[in-house]
N, C-alpha and C positions, 0 to 999 in steps of 0.2 A: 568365740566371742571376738569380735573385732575392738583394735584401738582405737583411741579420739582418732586421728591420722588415717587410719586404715576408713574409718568410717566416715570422718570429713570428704577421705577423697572417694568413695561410694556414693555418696551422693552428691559429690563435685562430676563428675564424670556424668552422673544419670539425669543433672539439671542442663549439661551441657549435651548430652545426643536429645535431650527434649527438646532445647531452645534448635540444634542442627535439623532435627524433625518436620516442627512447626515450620523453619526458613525454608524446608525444602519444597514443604506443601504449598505457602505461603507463593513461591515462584510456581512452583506447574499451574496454579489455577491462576496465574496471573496471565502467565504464556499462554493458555488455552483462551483464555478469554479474551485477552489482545486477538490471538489467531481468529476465532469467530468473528469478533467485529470487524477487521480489517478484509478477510475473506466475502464475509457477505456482502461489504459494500462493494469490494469488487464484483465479484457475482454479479449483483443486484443490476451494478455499470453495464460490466458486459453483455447481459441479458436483455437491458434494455438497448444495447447499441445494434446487438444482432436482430432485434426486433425494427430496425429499419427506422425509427421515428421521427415525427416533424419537431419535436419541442427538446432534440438535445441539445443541449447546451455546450458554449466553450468550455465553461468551469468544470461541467463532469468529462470532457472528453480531457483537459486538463489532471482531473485527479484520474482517471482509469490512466492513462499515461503515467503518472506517479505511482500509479501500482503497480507498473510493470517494470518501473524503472527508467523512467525517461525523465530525464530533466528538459525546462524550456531554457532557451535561451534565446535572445533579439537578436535578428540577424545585422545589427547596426545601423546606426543612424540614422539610414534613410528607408528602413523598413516597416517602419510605420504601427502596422498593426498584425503584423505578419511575424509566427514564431516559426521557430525550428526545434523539434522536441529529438532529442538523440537520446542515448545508450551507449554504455560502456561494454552493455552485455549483447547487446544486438546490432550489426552492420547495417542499420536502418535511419535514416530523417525521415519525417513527418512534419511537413511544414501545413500549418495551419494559419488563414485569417482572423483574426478576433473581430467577430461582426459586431457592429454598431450600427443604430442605437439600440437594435433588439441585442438576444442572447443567445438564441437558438443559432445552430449553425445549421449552413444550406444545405438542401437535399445531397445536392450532388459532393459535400464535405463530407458529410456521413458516409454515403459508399464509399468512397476512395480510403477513407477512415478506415473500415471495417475491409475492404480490401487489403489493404498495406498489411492489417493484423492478422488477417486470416493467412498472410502470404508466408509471412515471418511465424504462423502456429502458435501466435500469441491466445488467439481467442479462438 
């Protein structure tokens, strides 16, 4: 027969690997499901990028860029509407125009797009 003490801490210990249980579970389905969501949108980007299209957009070629890890940044002042997307992780710029007043970027954006990435084995 166990003590008050002995038995308090029996079931101190067995309320605490439940609650370390639950947190653990609690994270892997959270990390699985961030990874699905953010994976498929990339996918979905890249899929659509290698599909050659008239209607992509700066803002998706903006986020597929953010998924690989490329930050934008304005090449200064008098650059207008023109970015420079780099990486810390890849020896690569990719400078893009932000067209106006449409969204879609021009055919010939897209190839060089999808060029640049295919060069670097990004996509």
């Amino acid at each position: 027969m166990l003590s008050k003490t002995g038995s308090f801490l029996f079931f101190y210990f067995t309320y605490i690997l439940q609650l370390y249980l639950v947190a653990t579970a609690i994270t892997i389905c959270y990390t699985i499901f961030k990874r699905d969501i953010i994976m498929g949108k990339k996918d979905k980007l890249i899929a659509k990028l290698k599909s050659n299209p008239k209607d992509f957009t700066f803002e998706e070629a903006e986020s597929l860029l953010g998924y690989l890890s490329f930050h934008k940044t304005n090449k200064g002042k008098t650059s207008g509407s023109r970015f420079m997307f780099t990486s810390d992780k890849y020896n690569i710029k990719i400078i893009l125009h932000k067209p106006h007043p449409r969204k879609e970027l021009l055919s010939y954006q897209v190839k060089l797009l999808i060029d640049q990435l295919e060069q670097e084995e990004l996509i």
